[in-house]
N, CA, C and O atoms as a GROMACS GRO file, in nm:
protein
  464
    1UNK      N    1   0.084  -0.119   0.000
    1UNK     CA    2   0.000   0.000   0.000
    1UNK      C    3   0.088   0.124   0.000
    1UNK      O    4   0.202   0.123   0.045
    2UNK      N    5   0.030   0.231  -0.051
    2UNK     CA    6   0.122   0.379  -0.081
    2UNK      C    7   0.037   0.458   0.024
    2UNK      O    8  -0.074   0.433   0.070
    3UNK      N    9   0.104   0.540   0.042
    3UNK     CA   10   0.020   0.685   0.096
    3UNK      C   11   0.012   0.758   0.076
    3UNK      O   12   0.115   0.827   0.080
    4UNK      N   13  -0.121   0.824   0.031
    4UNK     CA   14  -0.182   0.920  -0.019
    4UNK      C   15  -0.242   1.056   0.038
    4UNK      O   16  -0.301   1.034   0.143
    5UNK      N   17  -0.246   1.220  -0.009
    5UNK     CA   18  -0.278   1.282   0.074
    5UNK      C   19  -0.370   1.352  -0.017
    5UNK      O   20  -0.330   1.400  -0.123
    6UNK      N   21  -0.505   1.362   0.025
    6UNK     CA   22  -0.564   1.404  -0.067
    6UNK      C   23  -0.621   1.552  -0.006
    6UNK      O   24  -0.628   1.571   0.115
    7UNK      N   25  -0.662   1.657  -0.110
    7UNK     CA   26  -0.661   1.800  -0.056
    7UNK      C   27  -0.807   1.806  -0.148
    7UNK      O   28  -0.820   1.773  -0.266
    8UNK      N   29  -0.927   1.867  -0.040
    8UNK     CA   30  -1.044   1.877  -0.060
    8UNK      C   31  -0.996   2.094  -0.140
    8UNK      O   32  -0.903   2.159  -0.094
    9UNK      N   33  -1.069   2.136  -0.229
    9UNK     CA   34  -1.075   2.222  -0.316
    9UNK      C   35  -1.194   2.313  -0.344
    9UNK      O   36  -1.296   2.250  -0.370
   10UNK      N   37  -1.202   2.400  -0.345
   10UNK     CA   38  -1.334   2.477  -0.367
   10UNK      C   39  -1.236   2.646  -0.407
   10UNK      O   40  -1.139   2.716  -0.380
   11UNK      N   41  -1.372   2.627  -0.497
   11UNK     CA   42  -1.315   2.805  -0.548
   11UNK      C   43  -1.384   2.904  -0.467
   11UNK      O   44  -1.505   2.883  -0.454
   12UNK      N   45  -1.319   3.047  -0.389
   12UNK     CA   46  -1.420   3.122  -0.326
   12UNK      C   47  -1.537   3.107  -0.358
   12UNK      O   48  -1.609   3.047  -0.278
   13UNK      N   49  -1.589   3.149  -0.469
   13UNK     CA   50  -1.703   3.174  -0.539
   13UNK      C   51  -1.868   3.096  -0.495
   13UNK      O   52  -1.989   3.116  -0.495
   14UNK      N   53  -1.749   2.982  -0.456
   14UNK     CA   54  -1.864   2.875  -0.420
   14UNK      C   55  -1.931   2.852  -0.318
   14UNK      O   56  -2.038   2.794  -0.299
   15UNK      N   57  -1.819   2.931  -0.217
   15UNK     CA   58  -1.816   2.936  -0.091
   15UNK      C   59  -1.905   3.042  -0.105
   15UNK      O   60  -1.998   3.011  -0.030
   16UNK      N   61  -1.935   3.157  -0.160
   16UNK     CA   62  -1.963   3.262  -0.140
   16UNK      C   63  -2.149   3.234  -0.189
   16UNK      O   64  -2.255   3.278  -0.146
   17UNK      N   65  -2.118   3.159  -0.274
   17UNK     CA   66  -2.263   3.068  -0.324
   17UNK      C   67  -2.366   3.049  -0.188
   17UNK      O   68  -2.478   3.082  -0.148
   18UNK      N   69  -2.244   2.968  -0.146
   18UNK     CA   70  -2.310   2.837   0.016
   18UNK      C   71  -2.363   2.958   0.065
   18UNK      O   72  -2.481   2.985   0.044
   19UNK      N   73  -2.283   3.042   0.134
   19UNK     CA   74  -2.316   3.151   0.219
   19UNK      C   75  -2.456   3.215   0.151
   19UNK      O   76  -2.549   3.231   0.231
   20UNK      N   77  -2.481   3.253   0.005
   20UNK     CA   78  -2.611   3.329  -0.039
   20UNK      C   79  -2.739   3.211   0.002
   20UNK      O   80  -2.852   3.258   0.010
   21UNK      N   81  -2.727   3.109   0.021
   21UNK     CA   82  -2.852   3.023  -0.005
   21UNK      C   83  -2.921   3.077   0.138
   21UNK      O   84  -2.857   3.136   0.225
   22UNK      N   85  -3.058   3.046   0.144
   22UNK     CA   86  -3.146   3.108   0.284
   22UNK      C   87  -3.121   2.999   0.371
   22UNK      O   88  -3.087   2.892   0.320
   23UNK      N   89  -3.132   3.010   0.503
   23UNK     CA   90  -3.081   2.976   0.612
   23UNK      C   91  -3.127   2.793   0.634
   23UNK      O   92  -3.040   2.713   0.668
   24UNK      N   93  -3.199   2.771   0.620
   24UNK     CA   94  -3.290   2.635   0.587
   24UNK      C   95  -3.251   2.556   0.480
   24UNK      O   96  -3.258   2.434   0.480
   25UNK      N   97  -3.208   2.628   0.383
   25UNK     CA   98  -3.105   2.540   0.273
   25UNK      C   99  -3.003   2.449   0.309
   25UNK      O  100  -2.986   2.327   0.308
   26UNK      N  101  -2.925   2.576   0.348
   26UNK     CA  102  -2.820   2.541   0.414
   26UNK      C  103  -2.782   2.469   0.504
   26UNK      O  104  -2.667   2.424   0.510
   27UNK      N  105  -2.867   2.448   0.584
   27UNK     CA  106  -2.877   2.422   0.734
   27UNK      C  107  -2.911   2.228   0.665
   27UNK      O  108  -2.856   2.120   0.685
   28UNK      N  109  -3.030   2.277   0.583
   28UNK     CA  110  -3.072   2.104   0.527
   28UNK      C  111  -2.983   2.019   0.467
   28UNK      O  112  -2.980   1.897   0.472
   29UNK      N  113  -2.878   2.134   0.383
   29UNK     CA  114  -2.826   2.094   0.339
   29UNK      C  115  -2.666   2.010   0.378
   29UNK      O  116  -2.601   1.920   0.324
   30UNK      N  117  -2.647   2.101   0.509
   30UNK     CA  118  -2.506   2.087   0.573
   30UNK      C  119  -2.535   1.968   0.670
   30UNK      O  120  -2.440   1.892   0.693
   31UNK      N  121  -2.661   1.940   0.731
   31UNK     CA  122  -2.686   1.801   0.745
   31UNK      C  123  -2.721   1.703   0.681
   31UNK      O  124  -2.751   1.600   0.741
   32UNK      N  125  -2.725   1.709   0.524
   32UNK     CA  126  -2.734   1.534   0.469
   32UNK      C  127  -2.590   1.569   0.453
   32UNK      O  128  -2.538   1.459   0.436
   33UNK      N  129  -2.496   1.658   0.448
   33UNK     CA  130  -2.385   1.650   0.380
   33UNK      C  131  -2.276   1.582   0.477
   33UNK      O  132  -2.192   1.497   0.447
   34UNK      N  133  -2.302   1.643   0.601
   34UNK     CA  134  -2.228   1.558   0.694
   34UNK      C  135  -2.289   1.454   0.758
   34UNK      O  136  -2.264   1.425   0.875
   35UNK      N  137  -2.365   1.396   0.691
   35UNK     CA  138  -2.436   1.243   0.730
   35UNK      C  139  -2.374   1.163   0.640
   35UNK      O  140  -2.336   1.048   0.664
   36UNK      N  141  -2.354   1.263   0.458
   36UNK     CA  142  -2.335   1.158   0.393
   36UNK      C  143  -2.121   1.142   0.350
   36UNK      O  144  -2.058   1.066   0.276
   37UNK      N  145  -2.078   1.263   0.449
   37UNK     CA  146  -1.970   1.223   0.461
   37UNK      C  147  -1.905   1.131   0.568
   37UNK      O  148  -1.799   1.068   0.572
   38UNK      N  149  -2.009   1.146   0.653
   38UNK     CA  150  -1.959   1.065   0.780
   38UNK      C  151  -1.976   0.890   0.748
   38UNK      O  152  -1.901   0.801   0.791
   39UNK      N  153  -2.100   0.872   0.657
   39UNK     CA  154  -2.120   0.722   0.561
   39UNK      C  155  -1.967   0.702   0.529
   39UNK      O  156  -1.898   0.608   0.569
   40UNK      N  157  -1.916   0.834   0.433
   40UNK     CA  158  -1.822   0.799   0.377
   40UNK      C  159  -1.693   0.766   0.432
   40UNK      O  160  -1.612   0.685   0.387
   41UNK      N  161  -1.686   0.821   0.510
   41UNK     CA  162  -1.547   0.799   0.664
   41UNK      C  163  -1.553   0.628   0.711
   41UNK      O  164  -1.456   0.552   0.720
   42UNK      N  165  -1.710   0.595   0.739
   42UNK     CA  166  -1.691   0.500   0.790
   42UNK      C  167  -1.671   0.346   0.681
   42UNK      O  168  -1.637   0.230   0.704
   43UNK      N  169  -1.703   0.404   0.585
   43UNK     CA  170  -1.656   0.267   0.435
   43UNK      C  171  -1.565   0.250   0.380
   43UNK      O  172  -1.533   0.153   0.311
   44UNK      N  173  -1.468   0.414   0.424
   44UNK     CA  174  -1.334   0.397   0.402
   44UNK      C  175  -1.225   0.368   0.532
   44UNK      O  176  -1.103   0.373   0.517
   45UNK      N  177  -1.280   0.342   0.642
   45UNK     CA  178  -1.230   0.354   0.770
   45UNK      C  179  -1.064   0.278   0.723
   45UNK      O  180  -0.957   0.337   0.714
   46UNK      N  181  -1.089   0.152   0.704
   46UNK     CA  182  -0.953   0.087   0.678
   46UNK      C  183  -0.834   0.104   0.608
   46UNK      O  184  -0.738   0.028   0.610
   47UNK      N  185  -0.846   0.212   0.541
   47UNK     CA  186  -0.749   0.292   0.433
   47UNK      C  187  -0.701   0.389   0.463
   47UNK      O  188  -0.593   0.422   0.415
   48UNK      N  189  -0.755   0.451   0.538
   48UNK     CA  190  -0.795   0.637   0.598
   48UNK      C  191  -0.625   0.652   0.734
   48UNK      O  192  -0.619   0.619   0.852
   49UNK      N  193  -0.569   0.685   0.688
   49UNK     CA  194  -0.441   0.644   0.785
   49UNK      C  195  -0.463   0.796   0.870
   49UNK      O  196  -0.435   0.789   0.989
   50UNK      N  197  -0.500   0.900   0.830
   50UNK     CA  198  -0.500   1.028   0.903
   50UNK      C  199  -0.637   1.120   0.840
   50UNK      O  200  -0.646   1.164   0.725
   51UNK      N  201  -0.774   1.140   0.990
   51UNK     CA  202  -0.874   1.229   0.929
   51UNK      C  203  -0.861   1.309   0.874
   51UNK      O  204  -0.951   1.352   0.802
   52UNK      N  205  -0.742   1.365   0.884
   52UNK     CA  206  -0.722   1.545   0.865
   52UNK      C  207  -0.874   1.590   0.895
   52UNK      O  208  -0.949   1.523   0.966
   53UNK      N  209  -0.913   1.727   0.825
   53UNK     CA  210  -1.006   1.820   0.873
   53UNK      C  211  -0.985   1.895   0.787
   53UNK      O  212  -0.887   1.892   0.713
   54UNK      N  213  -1.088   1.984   0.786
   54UNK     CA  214  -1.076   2.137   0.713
   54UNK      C  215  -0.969   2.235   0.749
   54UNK      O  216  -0.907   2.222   0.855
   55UNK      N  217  -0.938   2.365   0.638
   55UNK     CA  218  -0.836   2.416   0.654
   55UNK      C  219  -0.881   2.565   0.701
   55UNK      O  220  -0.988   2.625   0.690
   56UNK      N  221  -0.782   2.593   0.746
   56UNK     CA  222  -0.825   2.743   0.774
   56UNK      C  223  -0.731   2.883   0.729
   56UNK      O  224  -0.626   2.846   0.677
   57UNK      N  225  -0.741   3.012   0.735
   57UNK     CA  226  -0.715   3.070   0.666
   57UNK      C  227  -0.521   3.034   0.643
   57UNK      O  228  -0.454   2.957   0.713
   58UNK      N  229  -0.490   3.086   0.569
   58UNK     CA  230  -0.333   3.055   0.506
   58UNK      C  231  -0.248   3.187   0.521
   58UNK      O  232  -0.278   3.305   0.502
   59UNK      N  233  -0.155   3.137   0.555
   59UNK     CA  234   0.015   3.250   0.541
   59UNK      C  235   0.073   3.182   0.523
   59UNK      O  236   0.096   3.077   0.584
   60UNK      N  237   0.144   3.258   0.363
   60UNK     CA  238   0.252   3.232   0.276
   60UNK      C  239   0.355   3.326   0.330
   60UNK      O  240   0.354   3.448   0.344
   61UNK      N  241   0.510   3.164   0.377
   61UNK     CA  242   0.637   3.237   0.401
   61UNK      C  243   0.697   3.228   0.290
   61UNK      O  244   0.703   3.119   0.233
   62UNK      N  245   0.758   3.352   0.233
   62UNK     CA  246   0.892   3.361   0.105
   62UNK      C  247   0.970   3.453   0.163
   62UNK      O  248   0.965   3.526   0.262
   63UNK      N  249   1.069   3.421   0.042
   63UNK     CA  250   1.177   3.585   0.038
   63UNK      C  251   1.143   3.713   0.095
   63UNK      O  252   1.223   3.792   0.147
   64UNK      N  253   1.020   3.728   0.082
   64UNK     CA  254   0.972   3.883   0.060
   64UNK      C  255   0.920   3.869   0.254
   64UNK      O  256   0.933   3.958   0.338
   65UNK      N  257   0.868   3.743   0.275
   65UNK     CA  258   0.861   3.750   0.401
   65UNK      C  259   0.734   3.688   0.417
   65UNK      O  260   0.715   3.593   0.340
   66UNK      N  261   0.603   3.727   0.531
   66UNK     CA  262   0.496   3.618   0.568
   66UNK      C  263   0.362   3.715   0.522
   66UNK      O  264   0.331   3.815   0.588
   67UNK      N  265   0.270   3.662   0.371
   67UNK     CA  266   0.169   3.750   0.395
   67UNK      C  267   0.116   3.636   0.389
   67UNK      O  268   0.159   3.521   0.393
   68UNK      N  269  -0.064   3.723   0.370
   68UNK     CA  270  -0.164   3.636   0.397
   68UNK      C  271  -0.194   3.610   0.234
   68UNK      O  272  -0.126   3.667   0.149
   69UNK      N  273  -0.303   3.517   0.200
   69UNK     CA  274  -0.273   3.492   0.092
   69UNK      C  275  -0.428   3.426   0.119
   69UNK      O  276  -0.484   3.439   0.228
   70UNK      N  277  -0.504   3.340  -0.020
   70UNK     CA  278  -0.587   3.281  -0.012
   70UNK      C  279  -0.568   3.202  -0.114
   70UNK      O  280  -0.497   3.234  -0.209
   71UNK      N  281  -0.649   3.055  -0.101
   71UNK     CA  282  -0.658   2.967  -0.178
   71UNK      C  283  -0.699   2.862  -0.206
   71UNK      O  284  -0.672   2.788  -0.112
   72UNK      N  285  -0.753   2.807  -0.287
   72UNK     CA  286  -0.860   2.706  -0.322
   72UNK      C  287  -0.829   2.577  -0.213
   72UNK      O  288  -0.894   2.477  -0.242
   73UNK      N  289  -0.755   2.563  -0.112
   73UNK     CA  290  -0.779   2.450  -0.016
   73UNK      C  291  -0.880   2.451   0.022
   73UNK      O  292  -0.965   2.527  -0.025
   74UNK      N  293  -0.906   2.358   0.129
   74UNK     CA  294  -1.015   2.349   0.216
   74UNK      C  295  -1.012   2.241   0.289
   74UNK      O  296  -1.050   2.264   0.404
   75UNK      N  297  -0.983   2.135   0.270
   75UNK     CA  298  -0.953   2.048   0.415
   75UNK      C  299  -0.878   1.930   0.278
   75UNK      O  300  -0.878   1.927   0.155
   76UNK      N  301  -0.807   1.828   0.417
   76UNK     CA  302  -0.763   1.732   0.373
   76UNK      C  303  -0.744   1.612   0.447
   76UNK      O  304  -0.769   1.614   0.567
   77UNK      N  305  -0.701   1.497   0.388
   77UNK     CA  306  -0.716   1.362   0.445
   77UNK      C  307  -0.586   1.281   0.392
   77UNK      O  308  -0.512   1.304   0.296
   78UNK      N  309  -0.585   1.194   0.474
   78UNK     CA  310  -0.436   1.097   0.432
   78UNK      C  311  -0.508   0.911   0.467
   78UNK      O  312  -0.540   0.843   0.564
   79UNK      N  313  -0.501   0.897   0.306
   79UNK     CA  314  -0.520   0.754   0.284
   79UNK      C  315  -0.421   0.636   0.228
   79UNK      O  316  -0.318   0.641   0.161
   80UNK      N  317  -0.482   0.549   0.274
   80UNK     CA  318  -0.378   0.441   0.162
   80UNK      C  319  -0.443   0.378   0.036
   80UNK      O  320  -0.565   0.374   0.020
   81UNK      N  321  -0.323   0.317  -0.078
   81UNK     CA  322  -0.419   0.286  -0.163
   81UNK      C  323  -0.283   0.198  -0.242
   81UNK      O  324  -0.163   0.218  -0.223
   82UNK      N  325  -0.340   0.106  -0.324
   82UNK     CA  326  -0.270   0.031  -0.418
   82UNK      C  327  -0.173   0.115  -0.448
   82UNK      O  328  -0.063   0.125  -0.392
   83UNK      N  329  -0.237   0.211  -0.588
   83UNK     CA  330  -0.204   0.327  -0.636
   83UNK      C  331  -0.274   0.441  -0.666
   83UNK      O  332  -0.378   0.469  -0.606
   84UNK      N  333  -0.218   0.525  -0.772
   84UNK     CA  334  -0.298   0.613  -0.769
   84UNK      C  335  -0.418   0.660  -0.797
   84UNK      O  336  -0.485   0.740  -0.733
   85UNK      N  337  -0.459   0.567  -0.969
   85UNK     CA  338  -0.556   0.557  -0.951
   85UNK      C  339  -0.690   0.470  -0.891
   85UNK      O  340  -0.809   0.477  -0.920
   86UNK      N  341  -0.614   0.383  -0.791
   86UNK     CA  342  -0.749   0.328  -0.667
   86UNK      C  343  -0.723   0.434  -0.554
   86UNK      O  344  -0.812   0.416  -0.471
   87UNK      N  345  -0.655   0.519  -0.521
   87UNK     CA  346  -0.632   0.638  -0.455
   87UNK      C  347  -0.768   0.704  -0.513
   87UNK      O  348  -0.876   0.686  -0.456
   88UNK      N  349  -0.752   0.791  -0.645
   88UNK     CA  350  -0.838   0.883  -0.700
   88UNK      C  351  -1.012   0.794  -0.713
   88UNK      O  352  -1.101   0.878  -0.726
   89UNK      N  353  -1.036   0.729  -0.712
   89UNK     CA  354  -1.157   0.634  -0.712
   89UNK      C  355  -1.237   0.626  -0.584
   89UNK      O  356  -1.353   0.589  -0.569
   90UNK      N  357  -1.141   0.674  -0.488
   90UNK     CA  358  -1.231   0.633  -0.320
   90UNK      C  359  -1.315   0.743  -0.325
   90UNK      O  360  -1.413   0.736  -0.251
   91UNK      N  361  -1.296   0.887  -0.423
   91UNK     CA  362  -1.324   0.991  -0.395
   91UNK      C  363  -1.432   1.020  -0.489
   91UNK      O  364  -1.479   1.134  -0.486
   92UNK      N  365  -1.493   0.910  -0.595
   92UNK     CA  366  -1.584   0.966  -0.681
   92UNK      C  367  -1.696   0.962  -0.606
   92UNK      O  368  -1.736   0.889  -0.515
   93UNK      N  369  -1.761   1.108  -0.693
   93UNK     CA  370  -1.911   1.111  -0.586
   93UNK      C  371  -1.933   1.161  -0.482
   93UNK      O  372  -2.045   1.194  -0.443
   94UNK      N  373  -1.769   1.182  -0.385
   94UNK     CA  374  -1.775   1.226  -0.263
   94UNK      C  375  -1.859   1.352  -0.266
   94UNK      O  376  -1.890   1.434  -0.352
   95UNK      N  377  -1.897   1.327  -0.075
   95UNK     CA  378  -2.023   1.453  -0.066
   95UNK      C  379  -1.955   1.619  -0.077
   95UNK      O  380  -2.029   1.717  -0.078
   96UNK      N  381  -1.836   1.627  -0.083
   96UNK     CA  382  -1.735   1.742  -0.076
   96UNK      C  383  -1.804   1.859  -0.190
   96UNK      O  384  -1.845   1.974  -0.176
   97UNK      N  385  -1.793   1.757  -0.322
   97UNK     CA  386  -1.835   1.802  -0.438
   97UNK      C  387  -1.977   1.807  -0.484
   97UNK      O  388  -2.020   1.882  -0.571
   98UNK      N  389  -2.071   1.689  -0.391
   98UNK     CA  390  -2.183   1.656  -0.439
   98UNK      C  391  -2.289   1.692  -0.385
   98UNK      O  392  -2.403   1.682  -0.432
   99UNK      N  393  -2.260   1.734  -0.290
   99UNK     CA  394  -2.354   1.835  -0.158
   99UNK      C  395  -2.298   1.961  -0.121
   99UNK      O  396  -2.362   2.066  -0.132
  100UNK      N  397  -2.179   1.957  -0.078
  100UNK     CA  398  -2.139   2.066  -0.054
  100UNK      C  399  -2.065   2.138  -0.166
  100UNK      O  400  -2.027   2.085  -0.271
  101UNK      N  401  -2.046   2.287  -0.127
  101UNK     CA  402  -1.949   2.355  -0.224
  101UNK      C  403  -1.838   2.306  -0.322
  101UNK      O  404  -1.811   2.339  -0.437
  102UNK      N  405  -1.797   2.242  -0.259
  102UNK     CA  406  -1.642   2.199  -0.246
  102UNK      C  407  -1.641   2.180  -0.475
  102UNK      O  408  -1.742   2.150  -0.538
  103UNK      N  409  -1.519   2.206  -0.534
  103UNK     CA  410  -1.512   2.186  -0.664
  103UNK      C  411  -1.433   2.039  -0.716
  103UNK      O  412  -1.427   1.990  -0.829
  104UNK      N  413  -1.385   1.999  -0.604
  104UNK     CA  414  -1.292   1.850  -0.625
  104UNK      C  415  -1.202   1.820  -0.522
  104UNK      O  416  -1.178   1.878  -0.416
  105UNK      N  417  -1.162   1.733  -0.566
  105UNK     CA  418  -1.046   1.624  -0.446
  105UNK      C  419  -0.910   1.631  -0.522
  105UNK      O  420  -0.900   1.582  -0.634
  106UNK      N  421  -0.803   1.693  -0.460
  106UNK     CA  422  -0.673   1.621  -0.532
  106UNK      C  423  -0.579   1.558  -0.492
  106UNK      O  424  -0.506   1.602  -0.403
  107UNK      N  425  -0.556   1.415  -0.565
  107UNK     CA  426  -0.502   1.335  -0.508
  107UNK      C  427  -0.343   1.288  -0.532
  107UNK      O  428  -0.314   1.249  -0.645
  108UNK      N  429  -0.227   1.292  -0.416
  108UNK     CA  430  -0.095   1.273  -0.499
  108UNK      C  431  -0.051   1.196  -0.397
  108UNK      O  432  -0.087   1.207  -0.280
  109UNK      N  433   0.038   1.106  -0.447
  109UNK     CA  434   0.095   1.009  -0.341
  109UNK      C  435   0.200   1.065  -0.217
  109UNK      O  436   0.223   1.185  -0.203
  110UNK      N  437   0.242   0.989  -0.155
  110UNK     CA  438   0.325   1.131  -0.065
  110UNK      C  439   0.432   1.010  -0.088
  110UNK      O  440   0.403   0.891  -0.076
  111UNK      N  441   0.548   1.057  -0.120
  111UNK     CA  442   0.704   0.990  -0.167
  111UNK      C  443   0.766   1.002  -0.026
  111UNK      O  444   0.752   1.091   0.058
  112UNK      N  445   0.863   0.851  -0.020
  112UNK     CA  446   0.949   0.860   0.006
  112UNK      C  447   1.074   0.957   0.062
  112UNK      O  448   1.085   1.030  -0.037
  113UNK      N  449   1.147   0.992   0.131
  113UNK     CA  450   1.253   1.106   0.107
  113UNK      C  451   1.362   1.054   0.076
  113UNK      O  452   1.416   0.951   0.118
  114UNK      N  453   1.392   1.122   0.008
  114UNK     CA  454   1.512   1.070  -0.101
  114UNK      C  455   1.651   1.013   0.020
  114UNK      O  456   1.662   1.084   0.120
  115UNK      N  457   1.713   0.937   0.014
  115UNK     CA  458   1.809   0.932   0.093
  115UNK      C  459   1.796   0.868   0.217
  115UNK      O  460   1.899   0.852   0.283
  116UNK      N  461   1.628   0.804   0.285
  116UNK     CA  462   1.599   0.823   0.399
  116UNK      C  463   1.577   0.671   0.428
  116UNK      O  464   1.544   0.634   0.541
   0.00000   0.00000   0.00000
């Protein structure tokens, strides 16, 4: 088995979507969504090496020094998988994209360190 870290994605926009819908939408909506992610947690339980969680706001360190910055993250998870694509497959359908805002899953294996 490899290990995989997959990074849940959404464009502001979408977010900004969620936020316009009326309060009862949302509300209906953010409970089948975490009913039908929590389904999903528990069918992948045996693969799932780290829950992670959602992300929160970001600061970018460079050269120039520490600003704030924004960007299409939003939470992430660490699984195992054959490869990559039975990695990218656990995630079709997920409620991320299919209920909630969210625009996709991206999935990359996490390597080795060279030398180690």
């Amino acid at each position: 088995m490899k290990a995989f870290l997959a990074v849940y994605t959404g464009a502001p926009s979408n977010f900004e979507a969620w936020q316009a819908l009326d309060d009862a939408t949302r509300t209906a909506r953010e409970a089948a969504g975490m009913k039908a992610w929590g389904e999903w947690g528990e069918k992948h339980a045996a693969v799932t090496v780290l829950d992670g969680g959602p992300l929160g706001r970001t600061k970018r360190v460079g050269p120039e020094g520490v600003t704030d910055i924004r960007n299409n993250l939003g939470g992430f998870i660490v699984i195992n998988a054959e490869d990559h694509a039975a990695a990218a497959r656990l995630f079709e359908n997920h409620p991320h994209f299919t209920i909630f805002p969210g625009d996709g899953v991206e999935i990359m294996e996490i390597l080795p360190v060279p030398g180690a």
